[in-house]
C-alpha positions in Angstrom: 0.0 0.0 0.0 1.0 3.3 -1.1 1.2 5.6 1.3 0.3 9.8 0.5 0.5 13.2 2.1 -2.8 14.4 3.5 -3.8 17.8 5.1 -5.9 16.0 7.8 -2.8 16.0 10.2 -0.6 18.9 9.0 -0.4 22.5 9.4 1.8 25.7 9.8 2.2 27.8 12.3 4.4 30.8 12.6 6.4 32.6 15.3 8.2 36.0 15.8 12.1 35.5 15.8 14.1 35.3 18.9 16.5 38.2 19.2 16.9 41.8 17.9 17.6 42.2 14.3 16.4 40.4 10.9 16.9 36.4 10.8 18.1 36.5 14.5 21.1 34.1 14.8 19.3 31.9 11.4 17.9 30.2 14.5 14.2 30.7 13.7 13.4 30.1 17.7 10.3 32.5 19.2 10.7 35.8 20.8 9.9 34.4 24.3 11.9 31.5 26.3 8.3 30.1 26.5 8.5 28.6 23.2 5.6 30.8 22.4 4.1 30.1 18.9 1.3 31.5 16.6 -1.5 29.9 14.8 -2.3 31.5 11.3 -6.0 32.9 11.0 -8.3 30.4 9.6 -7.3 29.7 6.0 -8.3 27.3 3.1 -5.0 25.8 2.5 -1.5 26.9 3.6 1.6 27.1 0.7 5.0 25.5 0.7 8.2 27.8 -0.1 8.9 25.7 -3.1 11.5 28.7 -4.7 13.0 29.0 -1.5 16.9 26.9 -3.2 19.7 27.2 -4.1 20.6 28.7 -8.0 23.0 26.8 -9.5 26.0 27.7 -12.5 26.3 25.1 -14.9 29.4 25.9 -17.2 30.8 24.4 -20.4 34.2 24.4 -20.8 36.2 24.2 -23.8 36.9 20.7 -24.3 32.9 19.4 -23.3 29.8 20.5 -25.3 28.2 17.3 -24.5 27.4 18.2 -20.6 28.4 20.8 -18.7 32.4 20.7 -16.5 31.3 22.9 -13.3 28.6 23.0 -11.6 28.4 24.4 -8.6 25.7 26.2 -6.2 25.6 29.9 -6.0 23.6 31.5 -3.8 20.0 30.2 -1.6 17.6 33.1 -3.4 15.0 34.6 -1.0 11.7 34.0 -2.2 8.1 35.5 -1.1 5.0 33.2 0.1 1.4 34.3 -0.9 -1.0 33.5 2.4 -4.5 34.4 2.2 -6.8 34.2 5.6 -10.4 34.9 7.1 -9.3 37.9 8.9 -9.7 37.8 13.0 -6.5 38.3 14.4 -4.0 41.3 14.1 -0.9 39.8 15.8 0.7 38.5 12.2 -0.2 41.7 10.6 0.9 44.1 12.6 4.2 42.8 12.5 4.7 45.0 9.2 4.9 48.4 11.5 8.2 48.2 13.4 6.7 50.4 16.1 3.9 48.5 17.8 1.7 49.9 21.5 0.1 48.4 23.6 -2.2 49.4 26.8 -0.9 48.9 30.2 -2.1 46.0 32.1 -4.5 47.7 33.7 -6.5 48.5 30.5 -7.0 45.0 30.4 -8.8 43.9 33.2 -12.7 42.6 33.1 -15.4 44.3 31.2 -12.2 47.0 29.4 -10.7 47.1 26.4 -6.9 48.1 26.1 -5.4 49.5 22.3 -3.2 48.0 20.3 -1.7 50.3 17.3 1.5 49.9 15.0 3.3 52.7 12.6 6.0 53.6 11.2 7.4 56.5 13.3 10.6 54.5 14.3 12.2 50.9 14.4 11.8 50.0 18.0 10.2 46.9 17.4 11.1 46.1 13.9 10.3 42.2 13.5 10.9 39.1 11.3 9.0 36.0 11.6 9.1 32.2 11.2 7.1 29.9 9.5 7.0 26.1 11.1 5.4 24.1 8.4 4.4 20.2 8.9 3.6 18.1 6.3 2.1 14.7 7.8 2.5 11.4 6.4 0.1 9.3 8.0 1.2 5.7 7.7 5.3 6.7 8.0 6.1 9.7 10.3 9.7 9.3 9.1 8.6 10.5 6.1 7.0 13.9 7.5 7.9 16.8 5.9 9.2 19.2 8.8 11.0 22.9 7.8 11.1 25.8 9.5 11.8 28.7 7.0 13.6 32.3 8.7 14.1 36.0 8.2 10.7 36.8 6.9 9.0 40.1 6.5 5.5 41.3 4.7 6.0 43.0 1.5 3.0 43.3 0.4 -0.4 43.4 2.9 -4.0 43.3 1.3 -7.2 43.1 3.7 -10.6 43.1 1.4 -14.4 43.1 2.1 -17.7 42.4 -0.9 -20.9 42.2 0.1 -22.4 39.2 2.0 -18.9 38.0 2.5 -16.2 37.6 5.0 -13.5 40.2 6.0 -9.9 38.9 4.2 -6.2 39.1 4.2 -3.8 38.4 1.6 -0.4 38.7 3.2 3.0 38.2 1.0 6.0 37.1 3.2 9.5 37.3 1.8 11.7 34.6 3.2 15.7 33.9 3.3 16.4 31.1 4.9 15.0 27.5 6.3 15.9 24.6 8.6 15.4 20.9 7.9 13.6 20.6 12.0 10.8 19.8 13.8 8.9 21.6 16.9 6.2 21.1 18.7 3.4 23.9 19.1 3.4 26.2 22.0 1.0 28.3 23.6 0.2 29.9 27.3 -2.7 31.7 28.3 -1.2 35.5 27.3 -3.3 38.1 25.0 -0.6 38.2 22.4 0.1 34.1 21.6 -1.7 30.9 20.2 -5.2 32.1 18.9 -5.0 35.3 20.4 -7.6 34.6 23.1 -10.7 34.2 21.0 -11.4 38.2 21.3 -13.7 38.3 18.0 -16.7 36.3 19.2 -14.9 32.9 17.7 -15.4 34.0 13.9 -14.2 36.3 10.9 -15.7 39.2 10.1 -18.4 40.1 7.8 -19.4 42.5 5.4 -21.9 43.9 7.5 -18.8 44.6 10.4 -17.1 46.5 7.9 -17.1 50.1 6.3 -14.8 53.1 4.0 -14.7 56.2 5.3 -13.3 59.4 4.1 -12.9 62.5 6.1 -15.3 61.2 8.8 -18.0 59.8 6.8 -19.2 57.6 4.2 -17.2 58.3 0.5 -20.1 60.2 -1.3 -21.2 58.8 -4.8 -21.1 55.0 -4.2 -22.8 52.8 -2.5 -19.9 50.1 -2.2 -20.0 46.7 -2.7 -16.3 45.9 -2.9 -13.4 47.4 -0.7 -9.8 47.1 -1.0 -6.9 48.7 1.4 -3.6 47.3 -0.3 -0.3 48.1 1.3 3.4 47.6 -0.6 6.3 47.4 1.5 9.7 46.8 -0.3 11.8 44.6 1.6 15.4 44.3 -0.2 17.2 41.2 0.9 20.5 40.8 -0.8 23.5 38.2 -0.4 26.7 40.0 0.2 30.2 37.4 -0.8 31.1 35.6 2.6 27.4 33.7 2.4 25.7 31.9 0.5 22.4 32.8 2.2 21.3 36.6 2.3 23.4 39.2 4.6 21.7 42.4 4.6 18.5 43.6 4.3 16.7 47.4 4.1 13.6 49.1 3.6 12.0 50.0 0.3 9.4 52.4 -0.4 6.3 51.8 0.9 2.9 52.9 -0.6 -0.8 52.3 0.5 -4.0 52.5 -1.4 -7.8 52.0 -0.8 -10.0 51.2 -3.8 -14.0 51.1 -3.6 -16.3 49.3 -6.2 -19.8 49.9 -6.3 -22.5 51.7 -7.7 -22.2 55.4 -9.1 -25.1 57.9 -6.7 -24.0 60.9 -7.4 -20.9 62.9 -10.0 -19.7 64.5 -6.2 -15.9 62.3 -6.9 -16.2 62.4 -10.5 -15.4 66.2 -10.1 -12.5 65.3 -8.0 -10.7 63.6 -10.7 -10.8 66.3 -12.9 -9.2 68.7 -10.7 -5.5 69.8 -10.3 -3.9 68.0 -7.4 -3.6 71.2 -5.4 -7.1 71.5 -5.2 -8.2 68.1 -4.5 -9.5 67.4 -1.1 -7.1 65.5 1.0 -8.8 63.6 4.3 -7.9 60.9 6.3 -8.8 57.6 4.9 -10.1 54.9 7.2 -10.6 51.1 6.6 -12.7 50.1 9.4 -14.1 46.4 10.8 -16.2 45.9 13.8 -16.5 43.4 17.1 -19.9 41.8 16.5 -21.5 44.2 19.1 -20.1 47.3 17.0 -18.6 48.5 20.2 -14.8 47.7 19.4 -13.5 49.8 16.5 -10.5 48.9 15.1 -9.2 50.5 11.7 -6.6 50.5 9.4 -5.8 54.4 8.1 -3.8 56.8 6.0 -4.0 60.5 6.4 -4.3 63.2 3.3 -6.1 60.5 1.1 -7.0 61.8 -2.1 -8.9 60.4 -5.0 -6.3 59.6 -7.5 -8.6 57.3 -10.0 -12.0 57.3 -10.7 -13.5 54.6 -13.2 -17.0 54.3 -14.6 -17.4 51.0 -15.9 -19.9 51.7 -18.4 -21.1 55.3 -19.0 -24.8 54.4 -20.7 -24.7 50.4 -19.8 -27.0 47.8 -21.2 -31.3 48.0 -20.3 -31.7 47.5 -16.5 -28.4 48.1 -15.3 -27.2 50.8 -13.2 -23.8 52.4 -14.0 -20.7 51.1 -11.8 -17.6 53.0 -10.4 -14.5 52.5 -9.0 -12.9 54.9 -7.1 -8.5 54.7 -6.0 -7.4 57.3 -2.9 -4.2 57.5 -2.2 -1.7 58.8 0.3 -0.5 62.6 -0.2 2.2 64.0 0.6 3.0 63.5 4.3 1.0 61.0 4.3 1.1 58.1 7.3 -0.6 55.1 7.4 -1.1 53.2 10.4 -3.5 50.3 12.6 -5.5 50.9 15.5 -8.1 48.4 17.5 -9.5 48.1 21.0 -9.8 44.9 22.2 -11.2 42.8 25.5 -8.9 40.2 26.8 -9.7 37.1 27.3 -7.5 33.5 28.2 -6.4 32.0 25.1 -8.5 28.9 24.4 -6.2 27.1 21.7 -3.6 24.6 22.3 -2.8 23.8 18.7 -2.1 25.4 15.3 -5.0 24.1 13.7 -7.3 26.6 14.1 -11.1 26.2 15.0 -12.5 26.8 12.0 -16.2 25.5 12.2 -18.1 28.5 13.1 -21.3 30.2 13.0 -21.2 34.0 12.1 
């Protein structure tokens, strides 16, 4: 009997790196001494690093044209893993701001909420992550797939709502290194580890949890159905001669965008478009989701958002059909864009990476 891979008994879970710095020590061990590790938001599947190898040089030399006389490996290229999740909790997110707050203790007692918020006014906590990921062969555990892959940091961060749906996240990790190792999954009872202590009534988020707003209110001249905040963060990782595996790493630009889909009410942004920048109305932007009971804001913003696109999909569209628009605002000059949410605390109920993922909403 044959014996295949099955996602049953595997999963992935992921951990911020011990130590301060990117790729800490190439160790890929957790922040804490607890061993603490992180479970991923509920997702459909979970992706393997495939381009995460070694390049090779193959040369000919002058007396073989048959086959090549060197080979030899060159570098281990960094390569970037596409994740997308039900959105519920902030902790793998929020490692993209390097300057992350929290409440004090007290905050967090019964029946209070305490704030969590990350930007990008300095580096004090500038983080990297690791990525355990367990393939499980049921009828031979010796031939488990067990890697853990290091140095990786969000590049690109998408979070997305359409109507009757659930809130999501597409996150894109860049990553430079792995280990051929197992570990086991560990959580305590903290705020900040293992399923983040249940604090979203034990499901996503839906449509109806989630709104745009512009300048303090509701964008005028579309009644959205789709809504997209889309942040790129350039990571450069680059190998450097004394290592095969990457050395050094900076900071690229970074941009962030919001872009609404829906249908067209009134010409109010159409007029914006058409304007010189200097006179375009700049506002803060605010991507907004909701605890079930509404009374826990938490928001992803940019300030001086202006409308830099404005699309009408059909001008005079076919009998029956009213006209659709999408509408881009982007950061202005000065711009900062940065994540904000109250929270209750509660004990974390998970033990394991494998999320609960059965659940009415």
């Amino acid at each position: 009997m044959v014996n295949i891979f099955l996602p049953v008994l595997s999963y992935g879970y992921w951990a911020l790196e011990f130590g301060v710095g990117w790729g800490y020590g190439g160790n890929g061990m957790p922040i804490t001494a607890t061993a603490v590790h992180q479970a991923f938001n509920p997702s459909r599947s979970l992706p393997y690093p495939n381009d995460l190898k070694y390049t090779e040089d193959r040369i000919f030399v002058y007396n073989s044209i048959s086959a090549p006389g060197i080979v030899y490996s060159m570098n281990l290229e960094t390569m970037e893993l596409d994740i997308e999740t039900y959105f519920k909790d902030l902790f793998l997110m929020i490692t993209m701001f390097p300057l992350k707050t929290v409440s004090a203790a007290a905050a967090w007692g019964a029946g209070n909420t305490g704030t969590i918020a990350g930007n990008f006014t300095a580096n004090t906590y500038k983080d990297s992550i690791m990525y355990q990921f367990h393939g499980d062969n049921p009828g031979d555990n010796l031939q488990d797939i067990d890697r853990t892959f290091l140095g990786g940091e969000i590049t690109k961060y998408k979070v997305s709502y359409e109507t009757g749906k659930l809130l999501m996240e597409n996150l894109t990790i860049k990553f430079m290194n792995f280990a051929d190792q197992t570990r086991a999954f560990t959580s305590v009872a903290n705020f900040d580890d293992g399923a983040y202590a249940d604090w979203d009534d034990g499901a996503p988020f839906h449509s109806t949890n989630c709104s745009v707003e512009w300048g303090g209110t509701a964008i005028l001249g579309i009644a959205i159905e789709k809504a997209t905040l889309e942040s790129i963060l350039k990571k450069e990782q680059k190998h450097v001669a004394k290592d095969r595996v990457a050395g050094v790493n900076w900071d690229g630009i970074r941009e962030t965008t919001c872009t609404v889909e829906g249908y067209l009410t009134e010409k109010t942004q159409l007029l914006q478009i058409e304007k010189l920048h200097k006179n375009k109305t700049k506002q803060t932007l605010e991507f907004i989701y909701n605890d079930a009971g509404g009374t826990e804001e938490r928001k992803w913003q940019f300030t001086y958002g202006y409308i830099s696109d404005h699309q009408i999909e059909e001008g005079i569209p076919s009998e029956g059909n009213p006209v659709k628009v999408k509408i881009t605002i982007s950061q202005g000059v000065g711009s900062a864009f940065i994540y904000s949410g109250k929270f209750t605390d509660h004990v974390d109920p998970y033990t394991s990476p494998k999320r609960i993922q059965t659940v009415d909403r």
